[in-house]
N, C-alpha and C positions, 0 to 999 in steps of 0.2 A: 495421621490425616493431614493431606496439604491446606499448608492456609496460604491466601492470593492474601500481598501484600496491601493491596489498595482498600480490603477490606478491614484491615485492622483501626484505621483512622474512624476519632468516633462521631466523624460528621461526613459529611457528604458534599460536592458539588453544589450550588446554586440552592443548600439552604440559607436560614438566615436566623441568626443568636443573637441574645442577649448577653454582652459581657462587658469587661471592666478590665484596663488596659492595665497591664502592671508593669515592664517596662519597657525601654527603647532600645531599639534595636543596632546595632554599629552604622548602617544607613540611615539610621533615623526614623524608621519605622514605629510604632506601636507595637507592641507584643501581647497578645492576649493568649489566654489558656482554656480550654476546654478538656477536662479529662486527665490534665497534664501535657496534653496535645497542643503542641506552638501552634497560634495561628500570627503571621503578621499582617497588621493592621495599618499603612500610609493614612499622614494626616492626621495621627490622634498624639497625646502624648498622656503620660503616667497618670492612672486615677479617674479620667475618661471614663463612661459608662456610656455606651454607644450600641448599635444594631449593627451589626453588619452581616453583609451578603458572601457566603463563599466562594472563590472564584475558582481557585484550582489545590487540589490537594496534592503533594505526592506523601512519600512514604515514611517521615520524621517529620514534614511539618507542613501547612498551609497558608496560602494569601487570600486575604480577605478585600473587602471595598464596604465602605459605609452606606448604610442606610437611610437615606433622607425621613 
């Protein structure tokens, strides 16, 4: 059975999570996890417990933006 890579990611486009930054990224980023699934997170750092909004996913990991 073919599987579409875009669907293996275990979030989606333009939702929005609950998580908790565990760490930074070589740009400085925040790094959060869902699923085992990177998301990086600008603007947070280690331990953060934040909302945020997804903005683009590809196929190993996603960018996130905070949630006011």
């Amino acid at each position: 059975m073919f599987r579409d890579d875009s669907q293996s990611a275990p979030l989606e486009e333009g939702e929005v999570y609950d998580v908790t930054i565990q760490d930074i990224a070589r740009q400085g980023d925040g790094i959060a996890r869902i699923e085992g699934f990177v998301i990086f997170v600008p603007g947070t750092k280690v331990g953060d417990e934040v909302r945020i909004k997804i903005e683009r996913v590809l196929p190993k990991y996603a960018f996130a933006s905070l949630v006011e």
